[in-house]
FIZADREN-722882 format. One record per residue: residue in one letter; x, y, z of N, C-alpha, C, O in turn. Coordinates in steps of 0.2 Angstrom, whole numbers, plus 2048, in hexadecimal, padded with zeros to 3 digits. Layout:
N
<site rest="A" n_px="X" n_py="Y" n_pz="Z" ca_px="X" ca_py="Y" ca_pz="Z" c_px="X" c_py="Y" c_pz="Z" o_px="X" o_py="Y" o_pz="Z"/>
...
END
This chain:
85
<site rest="X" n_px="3C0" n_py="BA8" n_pz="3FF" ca_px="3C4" ca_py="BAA" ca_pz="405" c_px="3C6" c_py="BA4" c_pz="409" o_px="3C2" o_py="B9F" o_pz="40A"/>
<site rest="X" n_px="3CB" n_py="BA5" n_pz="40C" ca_px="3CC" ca_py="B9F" ca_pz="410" c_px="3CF" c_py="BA2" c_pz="419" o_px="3D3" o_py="BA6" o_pz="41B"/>
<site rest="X" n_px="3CB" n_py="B9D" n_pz="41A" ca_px="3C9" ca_py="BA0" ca_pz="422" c_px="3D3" c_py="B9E" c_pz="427" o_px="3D7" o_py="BA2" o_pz="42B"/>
<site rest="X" n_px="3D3" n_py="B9A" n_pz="425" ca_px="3DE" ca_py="B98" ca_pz="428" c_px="3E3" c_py="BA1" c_pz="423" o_px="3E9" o_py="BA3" o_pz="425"/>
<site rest="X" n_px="3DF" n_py="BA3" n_pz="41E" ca_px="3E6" ca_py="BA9" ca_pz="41B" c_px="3E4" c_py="BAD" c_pz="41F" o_px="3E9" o_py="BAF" o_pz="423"/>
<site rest="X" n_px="3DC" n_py="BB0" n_pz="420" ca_px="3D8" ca_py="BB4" ca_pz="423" c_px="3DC" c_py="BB3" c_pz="42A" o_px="3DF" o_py="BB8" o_pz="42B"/>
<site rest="X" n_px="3DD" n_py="BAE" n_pz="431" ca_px="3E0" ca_py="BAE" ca_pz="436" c_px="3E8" c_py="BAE" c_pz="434" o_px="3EB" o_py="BB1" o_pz="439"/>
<site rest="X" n_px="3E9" n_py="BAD" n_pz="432" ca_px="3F0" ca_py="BAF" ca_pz="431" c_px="3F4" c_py="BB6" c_pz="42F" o_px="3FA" o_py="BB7" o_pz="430"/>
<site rest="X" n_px="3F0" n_py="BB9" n_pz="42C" ca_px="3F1" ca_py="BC0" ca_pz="429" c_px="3EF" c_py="BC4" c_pz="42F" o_px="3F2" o_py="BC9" o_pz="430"/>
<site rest="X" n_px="3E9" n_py="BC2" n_pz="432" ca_px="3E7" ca_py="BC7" ca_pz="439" c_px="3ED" c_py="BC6" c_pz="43F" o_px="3EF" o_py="BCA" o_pz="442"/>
<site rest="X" n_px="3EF" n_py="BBE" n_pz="440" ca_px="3F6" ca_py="BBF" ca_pz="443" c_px="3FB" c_py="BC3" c_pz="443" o_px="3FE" o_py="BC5" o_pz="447"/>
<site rest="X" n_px="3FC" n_py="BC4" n_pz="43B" ca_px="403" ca_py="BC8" ca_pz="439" c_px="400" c_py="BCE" c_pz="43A" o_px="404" o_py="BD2" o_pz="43D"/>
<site rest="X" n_px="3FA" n_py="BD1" n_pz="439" ca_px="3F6" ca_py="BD6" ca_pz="43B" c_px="3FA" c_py="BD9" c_pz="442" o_px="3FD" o_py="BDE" o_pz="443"/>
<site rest="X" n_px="3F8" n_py="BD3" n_pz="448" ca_px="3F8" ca_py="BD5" ca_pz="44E" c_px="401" c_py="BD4" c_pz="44E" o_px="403" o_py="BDA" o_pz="44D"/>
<site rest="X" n_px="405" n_py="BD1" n_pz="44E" ca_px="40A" ca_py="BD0" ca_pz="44D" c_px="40F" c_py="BD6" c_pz="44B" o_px="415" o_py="BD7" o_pz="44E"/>
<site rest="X" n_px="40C" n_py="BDA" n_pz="445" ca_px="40F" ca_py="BDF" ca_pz="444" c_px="40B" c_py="BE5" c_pz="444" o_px="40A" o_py="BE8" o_pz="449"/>
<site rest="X" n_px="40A" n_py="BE8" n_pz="43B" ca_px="405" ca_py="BED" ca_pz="43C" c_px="402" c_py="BEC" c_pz="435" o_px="404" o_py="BEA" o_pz="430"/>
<site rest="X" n_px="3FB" n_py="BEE" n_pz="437" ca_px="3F5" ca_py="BEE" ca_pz="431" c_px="3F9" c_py="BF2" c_pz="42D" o_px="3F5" o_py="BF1" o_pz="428"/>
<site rest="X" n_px="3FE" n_py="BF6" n_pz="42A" ca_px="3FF" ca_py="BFB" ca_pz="426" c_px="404" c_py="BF6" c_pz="421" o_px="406" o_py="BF9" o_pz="41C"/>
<site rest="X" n_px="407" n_py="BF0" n_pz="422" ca_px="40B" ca_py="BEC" ca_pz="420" c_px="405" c_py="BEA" c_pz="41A" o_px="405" o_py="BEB" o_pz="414"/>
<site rest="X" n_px="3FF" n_py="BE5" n_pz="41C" ca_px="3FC" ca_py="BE2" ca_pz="41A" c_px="3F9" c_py="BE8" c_pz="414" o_px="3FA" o_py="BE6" o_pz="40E"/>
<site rest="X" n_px="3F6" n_py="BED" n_pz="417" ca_px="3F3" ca_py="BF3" ca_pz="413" c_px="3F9" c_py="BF3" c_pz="40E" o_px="3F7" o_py="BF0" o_pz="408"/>
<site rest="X" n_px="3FE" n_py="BF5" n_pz="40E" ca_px="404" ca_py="BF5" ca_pz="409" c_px="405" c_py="BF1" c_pz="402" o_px="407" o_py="BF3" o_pz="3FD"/>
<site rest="X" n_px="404" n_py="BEB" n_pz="404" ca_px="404" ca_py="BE4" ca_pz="401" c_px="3FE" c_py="BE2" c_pz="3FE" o_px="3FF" o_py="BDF" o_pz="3F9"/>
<site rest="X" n_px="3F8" n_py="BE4" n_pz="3FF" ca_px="3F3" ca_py="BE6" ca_pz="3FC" c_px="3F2" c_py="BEB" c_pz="3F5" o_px="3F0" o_py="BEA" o_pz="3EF"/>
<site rest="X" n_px="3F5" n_py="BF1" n_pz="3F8" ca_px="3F7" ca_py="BF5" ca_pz="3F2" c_px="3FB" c_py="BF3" c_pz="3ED" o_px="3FA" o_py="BF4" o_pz="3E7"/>
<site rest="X" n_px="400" n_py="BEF" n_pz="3EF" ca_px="405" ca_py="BEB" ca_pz="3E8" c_px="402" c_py="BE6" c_pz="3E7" o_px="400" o_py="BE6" o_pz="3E1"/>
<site rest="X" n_px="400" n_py="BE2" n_pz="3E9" ca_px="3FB" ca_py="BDE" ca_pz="3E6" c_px="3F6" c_py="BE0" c_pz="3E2" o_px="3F4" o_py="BDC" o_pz="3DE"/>
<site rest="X" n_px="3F2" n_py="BE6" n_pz="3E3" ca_px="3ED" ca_py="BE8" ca_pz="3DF" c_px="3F1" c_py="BEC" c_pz="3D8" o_px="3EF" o_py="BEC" o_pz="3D2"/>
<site rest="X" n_px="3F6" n_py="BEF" n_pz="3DB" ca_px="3FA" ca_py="BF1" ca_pz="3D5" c_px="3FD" c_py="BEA" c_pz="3CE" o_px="3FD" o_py="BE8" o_pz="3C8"/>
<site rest="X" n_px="400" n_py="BE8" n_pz="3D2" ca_px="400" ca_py="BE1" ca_pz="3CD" c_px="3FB" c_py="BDF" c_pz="3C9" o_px="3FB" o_py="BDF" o_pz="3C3"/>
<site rest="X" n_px="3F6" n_py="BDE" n_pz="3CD" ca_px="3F0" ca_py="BDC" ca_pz="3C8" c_px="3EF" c_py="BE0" c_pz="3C2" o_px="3EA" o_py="BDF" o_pz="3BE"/>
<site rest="X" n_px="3F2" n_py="BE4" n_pz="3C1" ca_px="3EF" ca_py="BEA" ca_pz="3BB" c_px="3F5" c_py="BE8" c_pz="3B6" o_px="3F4" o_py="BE9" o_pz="3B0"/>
<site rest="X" n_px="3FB" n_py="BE5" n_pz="3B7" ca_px="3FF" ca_py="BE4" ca_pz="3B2" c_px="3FB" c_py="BE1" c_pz="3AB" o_px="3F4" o_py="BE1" o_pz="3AB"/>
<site rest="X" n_px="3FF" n_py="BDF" n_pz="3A6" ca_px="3FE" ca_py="BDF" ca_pz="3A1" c_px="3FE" c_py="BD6" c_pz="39F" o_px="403" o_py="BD3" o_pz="39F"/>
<site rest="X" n_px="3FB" n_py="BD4" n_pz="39E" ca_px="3FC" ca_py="BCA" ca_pz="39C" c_px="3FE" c_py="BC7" c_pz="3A1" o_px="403" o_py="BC4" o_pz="3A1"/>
<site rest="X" n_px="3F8" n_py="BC8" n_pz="3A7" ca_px="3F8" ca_py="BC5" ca_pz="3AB" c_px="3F3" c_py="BBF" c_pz="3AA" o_px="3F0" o_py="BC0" o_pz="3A5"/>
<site rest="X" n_px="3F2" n_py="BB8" n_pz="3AD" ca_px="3EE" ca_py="BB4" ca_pz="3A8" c_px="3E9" c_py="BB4" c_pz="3AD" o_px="3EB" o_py="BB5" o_pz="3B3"/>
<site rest="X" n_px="3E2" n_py="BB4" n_pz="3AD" ca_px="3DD" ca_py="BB0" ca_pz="3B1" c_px="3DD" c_py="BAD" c_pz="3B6" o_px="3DB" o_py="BAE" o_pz="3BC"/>
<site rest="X" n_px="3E1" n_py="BA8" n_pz="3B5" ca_px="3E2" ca_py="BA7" ca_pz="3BD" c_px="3E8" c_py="BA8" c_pz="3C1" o_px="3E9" o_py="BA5" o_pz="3C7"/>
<site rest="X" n_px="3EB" n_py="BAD" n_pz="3BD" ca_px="3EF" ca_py="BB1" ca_pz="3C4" c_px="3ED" c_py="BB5" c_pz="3C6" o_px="3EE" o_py="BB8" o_pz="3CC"/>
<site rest="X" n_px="3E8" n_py="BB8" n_pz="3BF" ca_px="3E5" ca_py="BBE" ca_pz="3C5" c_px="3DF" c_py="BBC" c_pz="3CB" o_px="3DE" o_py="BBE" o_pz="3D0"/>
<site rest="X" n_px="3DB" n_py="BB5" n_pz="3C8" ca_px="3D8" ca_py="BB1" ca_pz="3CF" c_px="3DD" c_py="BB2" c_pz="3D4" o_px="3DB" o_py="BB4" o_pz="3DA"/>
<site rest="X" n_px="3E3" n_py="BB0" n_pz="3D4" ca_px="3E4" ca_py="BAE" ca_pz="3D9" c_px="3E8" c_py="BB6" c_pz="3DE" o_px="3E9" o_py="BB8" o_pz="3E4"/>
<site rest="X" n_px="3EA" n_py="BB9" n_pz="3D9" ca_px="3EB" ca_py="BC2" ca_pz="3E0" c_px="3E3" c_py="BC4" c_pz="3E1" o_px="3E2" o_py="BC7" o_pz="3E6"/>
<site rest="X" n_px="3DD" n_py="BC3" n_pz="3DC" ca_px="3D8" ca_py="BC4" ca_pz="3E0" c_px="3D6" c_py="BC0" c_pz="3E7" o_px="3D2" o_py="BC3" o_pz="3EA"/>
<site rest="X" n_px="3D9" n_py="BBB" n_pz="3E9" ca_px="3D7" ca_py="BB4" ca_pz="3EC" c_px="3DC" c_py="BB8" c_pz="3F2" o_px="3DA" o_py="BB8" o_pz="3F8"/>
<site rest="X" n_px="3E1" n_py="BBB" n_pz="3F2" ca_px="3E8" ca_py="BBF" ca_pz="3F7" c_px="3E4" c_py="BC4" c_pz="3F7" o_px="3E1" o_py="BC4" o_pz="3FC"/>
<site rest="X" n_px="3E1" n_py="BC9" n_pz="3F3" ca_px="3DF" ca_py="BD0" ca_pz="3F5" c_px="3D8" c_py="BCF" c_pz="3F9" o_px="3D6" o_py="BD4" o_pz="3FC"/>
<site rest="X" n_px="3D5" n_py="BCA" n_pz="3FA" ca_px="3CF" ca_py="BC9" ca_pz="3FC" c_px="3CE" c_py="BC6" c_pz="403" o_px="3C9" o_py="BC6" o_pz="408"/>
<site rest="X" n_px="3D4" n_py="BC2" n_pz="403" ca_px="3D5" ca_py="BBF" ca_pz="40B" c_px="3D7" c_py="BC4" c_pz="411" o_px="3D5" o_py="BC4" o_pz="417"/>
<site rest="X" n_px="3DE" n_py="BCB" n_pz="40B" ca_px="3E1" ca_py="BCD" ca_pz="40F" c_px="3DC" c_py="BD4" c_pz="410" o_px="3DF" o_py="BD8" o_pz="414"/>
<site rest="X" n_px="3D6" n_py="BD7" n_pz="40D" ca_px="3D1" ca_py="BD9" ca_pz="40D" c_px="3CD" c_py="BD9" c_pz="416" o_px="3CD" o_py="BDD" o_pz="41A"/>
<site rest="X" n_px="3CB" n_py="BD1" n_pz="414" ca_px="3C7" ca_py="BCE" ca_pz="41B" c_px="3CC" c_py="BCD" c_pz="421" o_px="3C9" o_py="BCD" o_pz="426"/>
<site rest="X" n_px="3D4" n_py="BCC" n_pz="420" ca_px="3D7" ca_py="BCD" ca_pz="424" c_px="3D8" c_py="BD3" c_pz="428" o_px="3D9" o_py="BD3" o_pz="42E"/>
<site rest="X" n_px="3D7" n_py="BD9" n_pz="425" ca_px="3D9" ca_py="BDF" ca_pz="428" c_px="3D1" c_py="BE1" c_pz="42C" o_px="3D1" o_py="BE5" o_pz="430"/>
<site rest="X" n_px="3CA" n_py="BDD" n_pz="429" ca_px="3C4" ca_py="BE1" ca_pz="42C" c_px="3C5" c_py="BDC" c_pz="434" o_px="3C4" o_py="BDE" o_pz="43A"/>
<site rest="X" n_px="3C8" n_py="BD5" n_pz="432" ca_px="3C7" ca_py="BD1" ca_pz="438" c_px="3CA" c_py="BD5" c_pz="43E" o_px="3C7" o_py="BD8" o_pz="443"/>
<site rest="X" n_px="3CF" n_py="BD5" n_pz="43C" ca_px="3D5" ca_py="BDA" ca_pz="43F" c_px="3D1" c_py="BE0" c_pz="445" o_px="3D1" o_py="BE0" o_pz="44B"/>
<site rest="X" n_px="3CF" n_py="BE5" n_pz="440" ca_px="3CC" ca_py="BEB" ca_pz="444" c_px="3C5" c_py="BE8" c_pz="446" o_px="3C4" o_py="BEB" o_pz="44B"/>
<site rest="X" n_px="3C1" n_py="BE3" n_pz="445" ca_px="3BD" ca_py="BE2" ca_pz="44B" c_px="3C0" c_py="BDE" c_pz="451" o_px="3BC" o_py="BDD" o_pz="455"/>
<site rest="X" n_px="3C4" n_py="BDC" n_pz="452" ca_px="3C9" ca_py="BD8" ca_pz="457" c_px="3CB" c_py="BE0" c_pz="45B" o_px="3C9" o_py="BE1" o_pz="461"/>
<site rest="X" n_px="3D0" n_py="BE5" n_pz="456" ca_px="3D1" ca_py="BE9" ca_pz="45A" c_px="3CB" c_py="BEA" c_pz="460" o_px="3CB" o_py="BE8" o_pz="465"/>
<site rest="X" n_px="3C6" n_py="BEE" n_pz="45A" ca_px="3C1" ca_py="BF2" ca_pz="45F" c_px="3BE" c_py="BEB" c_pz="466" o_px="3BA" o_py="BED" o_pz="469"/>
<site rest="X" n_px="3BF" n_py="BE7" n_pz="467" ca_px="3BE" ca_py="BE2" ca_pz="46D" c_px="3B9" c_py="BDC" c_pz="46C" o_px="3B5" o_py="BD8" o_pz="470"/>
<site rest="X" n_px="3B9" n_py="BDA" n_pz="464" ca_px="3B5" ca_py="BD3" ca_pz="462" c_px="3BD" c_py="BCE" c_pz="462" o_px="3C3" o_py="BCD" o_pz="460"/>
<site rest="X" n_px="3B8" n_py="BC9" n_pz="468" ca_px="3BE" ca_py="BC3" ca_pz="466" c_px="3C0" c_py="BC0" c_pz="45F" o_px="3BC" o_py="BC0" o_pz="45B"/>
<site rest="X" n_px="3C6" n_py="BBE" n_pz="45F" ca_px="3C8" ca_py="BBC" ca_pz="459" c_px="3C0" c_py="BB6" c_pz="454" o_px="3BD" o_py="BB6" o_pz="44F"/>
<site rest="X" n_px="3C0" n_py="BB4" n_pz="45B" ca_px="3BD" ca_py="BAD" ca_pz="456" c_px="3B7" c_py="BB1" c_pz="453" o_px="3B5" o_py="BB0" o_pz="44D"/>
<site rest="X" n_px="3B3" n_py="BB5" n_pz="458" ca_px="3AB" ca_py="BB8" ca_pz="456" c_px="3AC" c_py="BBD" c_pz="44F" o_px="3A7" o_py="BBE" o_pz="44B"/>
<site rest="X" n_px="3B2" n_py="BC1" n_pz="44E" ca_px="3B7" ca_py="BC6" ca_pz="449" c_px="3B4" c_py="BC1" c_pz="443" o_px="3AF" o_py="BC1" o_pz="440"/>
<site rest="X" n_px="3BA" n_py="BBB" n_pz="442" ca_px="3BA" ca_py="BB6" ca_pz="43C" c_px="3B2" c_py="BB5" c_pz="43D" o_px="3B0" o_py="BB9" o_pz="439"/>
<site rest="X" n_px="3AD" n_py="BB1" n_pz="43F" ca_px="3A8" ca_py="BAF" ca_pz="440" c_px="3A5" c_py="BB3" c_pz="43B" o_px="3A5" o_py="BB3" o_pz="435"/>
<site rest="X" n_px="3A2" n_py="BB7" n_pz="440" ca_px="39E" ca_py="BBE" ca_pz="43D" c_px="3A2" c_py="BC1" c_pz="436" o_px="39E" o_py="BC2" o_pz="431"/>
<site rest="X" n_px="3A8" n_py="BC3" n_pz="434" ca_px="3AB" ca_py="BC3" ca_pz="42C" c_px="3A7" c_py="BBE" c_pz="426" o_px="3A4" o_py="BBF" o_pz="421"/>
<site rest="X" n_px="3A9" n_py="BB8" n_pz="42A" ca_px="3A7" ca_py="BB2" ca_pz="424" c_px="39F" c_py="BB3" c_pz="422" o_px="39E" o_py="BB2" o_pz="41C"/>
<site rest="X" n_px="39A" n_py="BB4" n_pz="428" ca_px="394" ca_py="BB5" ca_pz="42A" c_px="393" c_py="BBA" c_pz="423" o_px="38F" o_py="BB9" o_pz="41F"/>
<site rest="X" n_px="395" n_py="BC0" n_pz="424" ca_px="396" ca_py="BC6" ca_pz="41F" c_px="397" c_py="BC4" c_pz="418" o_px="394" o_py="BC7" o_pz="413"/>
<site rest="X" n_px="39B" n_py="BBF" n_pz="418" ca_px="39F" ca_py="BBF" ca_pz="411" c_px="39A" c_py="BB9" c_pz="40D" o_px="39A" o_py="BBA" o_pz="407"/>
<site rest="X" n_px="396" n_py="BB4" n_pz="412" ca_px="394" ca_py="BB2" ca_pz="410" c_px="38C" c_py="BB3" c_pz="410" o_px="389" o_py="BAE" o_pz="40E"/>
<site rest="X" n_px="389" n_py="BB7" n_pz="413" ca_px="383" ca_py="BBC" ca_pz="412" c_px="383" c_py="BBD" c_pz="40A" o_px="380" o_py="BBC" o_pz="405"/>
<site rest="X" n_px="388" n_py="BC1" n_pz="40B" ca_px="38C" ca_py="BC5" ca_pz="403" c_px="38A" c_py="BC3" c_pz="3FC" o_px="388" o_py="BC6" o_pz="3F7"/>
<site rest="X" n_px="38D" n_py="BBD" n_pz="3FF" ca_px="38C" ca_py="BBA" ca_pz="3F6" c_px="386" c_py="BB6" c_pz="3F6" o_px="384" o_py="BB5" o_pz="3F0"/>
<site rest="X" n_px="380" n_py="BB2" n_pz="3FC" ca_px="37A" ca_py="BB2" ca_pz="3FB" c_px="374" c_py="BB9" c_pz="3F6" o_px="370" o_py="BB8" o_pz="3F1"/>
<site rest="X" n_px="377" n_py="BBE" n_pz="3F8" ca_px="371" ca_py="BC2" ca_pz="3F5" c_px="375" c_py="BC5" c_pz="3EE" o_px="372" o_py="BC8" o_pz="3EA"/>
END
């Protein structure tokens, strides 16, 4: 995950509407199922479904009244709890 896509997608987040990103997610997920995709393209729509994933949870704890920075903080904190255990 990279912490600069994650703020910039919660911008467009704020900017527009979570249901853009949610949308984009779906065709992106849909793509991934095609036929003779190579290894590392599908790394890399996992690497876009994963950011834009953590972008919409940042998002809604911002909504509910977590400042931005403690939202990202606390996500990463999560994400890399995660893969410790």
């Amino acid at each position: 995950m990279k912490l600069p896509i994650i703020k910039n997608v919660v911008e467009f987040i704020d900017q527009n509407d979570e249901d853009f990103v949610l949308e984009a997610i779906e065709v992106l997920e849909h793509i991934s199922l095609a036929k003779g995709l190579k290894d590392d393209e599908l790394d890399t729509i996992g690497e876009l479904l994963s950011n834009m994933y953590g972008a919409v949870e940042v998002a809604k704890d911002i909504k509910s009244g977590t400042p931005q920075k403690d939202a990202l903080n606390g996500f990463m904190k999560r994400v890399m709890g995660s893969i410790d255990n």
